[in-house]
C-alpha positions as a printed NumPy array, in Angstrom:
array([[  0.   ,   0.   ,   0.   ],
       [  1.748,   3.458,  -0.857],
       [  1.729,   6.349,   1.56 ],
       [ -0.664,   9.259,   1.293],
       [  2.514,  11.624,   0.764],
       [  3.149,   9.68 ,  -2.769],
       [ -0.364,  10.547,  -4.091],
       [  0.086,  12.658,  -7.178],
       [ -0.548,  16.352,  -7.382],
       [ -3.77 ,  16.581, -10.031],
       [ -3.826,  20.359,  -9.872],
       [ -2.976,  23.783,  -8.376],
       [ -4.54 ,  26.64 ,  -8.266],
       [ -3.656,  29.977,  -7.238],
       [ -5.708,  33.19 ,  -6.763],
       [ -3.541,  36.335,  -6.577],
       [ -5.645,  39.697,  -5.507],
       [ -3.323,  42.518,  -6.286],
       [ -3.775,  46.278,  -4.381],
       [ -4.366,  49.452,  -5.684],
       [ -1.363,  51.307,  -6.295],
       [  0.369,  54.351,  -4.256],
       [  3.067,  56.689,  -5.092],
       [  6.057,  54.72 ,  -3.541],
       [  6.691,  52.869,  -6.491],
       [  6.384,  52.437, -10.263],
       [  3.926,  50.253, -11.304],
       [  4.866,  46.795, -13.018],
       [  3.843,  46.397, -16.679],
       [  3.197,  43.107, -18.562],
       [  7.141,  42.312, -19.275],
       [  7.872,  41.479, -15.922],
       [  6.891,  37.807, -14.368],
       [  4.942,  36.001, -11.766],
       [  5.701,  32.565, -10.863],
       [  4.665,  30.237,  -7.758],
       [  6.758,  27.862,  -6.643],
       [  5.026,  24.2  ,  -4.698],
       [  6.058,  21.251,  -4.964],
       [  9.893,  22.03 ,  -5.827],
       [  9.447,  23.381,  -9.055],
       [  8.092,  26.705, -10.192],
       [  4.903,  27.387, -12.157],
       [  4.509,  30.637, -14.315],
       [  1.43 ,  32.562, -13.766],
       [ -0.099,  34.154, -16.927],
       [ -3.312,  33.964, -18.195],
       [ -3.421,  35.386, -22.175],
       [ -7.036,  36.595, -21.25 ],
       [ -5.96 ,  38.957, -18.454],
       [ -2.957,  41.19 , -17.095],
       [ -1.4  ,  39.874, -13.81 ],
       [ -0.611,  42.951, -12.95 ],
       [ -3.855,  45.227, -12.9  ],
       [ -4.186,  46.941,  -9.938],
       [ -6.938,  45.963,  -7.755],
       [ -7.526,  42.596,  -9.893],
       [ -8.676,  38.941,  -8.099],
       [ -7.242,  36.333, -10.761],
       [ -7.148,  32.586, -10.682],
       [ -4.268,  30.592, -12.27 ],
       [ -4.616,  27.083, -13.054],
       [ -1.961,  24.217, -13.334],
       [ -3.047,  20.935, -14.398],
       [ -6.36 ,  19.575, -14.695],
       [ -8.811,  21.991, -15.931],
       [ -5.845,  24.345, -16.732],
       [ -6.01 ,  28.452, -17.532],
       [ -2.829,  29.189, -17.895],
       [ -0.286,  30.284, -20.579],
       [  1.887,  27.269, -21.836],
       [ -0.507,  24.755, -19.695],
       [  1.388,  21.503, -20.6  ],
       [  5.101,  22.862, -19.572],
       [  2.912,  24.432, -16.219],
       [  1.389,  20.934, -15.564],
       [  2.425,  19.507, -11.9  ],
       [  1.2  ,  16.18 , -13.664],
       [  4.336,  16.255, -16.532],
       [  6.538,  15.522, -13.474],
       [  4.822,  13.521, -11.615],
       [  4.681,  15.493,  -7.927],
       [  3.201,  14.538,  -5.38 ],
       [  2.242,  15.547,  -1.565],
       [  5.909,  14.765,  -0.246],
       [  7.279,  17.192,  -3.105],
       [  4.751,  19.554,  -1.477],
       [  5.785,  19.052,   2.072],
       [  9.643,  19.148,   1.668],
       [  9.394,  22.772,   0.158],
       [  8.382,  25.942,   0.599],
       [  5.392,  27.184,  -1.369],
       [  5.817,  30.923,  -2.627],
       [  5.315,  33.493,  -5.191],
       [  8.346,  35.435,  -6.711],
       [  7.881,  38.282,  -8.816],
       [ 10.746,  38.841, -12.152],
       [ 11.564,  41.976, -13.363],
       [ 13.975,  43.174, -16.072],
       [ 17.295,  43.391, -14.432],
       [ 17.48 ,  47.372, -14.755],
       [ 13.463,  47.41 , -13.674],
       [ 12.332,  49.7  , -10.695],
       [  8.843,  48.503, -11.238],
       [  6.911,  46.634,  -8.444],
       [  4.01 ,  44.7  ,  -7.812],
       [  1.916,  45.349,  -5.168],
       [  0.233,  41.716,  -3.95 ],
       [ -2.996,  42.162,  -1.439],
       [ -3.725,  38.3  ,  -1.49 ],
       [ -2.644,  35.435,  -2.387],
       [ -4.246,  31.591,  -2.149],
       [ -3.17 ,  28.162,  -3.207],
       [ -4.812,  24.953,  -3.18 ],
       [ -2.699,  21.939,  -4.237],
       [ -5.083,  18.821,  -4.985],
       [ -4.005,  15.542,  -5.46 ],
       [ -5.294,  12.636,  -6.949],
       [ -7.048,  10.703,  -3.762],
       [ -9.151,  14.102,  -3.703],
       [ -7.159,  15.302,  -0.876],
       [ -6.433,  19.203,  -0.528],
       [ -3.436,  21.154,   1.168],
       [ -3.99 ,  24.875,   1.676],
       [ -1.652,  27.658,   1.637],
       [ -2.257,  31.746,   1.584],
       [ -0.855,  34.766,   3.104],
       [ -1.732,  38.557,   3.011],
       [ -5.386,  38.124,   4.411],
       [ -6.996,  41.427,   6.226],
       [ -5.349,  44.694,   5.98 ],
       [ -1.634,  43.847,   5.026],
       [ -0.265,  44.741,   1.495],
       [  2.889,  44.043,   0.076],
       [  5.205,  45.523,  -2.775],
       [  7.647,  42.827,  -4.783],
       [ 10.128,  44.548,  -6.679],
       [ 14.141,  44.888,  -7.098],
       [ 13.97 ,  47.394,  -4.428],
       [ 11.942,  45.74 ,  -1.758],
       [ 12.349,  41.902,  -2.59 ],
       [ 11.103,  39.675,  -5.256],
       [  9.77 ,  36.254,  -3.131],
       [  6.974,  35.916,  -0.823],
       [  6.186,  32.949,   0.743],
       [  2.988,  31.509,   1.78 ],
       [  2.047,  29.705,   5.094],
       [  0.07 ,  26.554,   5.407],
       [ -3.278,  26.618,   6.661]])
């Protein structure tokens, strides 16, 4: 019988609720990146349909089954077969990209994973619930990592 860590990771999905901006810092355009890491890899969140960066925004990304995202089969936690121990032996974050001479930031207000795996099991993660905002960006930092609920 195999362990409930070895189940396979069917999908994650990741809502990101961005803030409205302020006069501190630029504002990031659409060259610049998002990606969340689980499960010891790193996912790229883009959806052609919307910009990640829109102030004020509540987006869902989708990896694996029932996929939104840009590029869905190289952002499929199915192609390499993780599973819950790949989830629980490392961290689970997001990590803005910007052009090495960029003083653009992002400014996150929420953000919420769910990792499901194949036995219909869920693990939650989030951070940035209530009245706390953060900026990403060369200047202030570029990861931010999520805590499990």
């Amino acid at each position: 019988m195999s362990s409930p860590n070895s189940t396979a990771i069917t999908s994650i999905v990741a809502r990101i609720a961005t803030a409205p901006d302020d006069d501190d810092y630029a504002t990031a355009k659409g060259s610049n990146m998002v990606f969340l890491g689980a499960a010891g890899r790193e996912f790229r969140a883009n959806r052609d349909d919307i910009s990640t960066f829109e102030p004020e925004s509540d987006n869902e990304y989708i990896f694996g089954e029932g996929a939104n995202v840009t590029y869905p089969d190289q952002n499929d936690p199915r192609s390499t077969n993780l599973t819950l121990e790949h989830l629980n032996r490392n961290d689970v974050y997001i990590r803005y990209q910007t052009g090495n001479d960029s003083n653009e930031s992002w400014r996150v207000e929420r953000i919420d994973v769910t990792v499901t795996a194949a036995n219909g099991s869920r693990v939650s993660y989030g951070v940035l619930a209530g009245r706390y905002k953060q900026w990403l960006g060369n200047e202030v930092g570029l990861k931010l990592s999520l805590n499990r609920r």
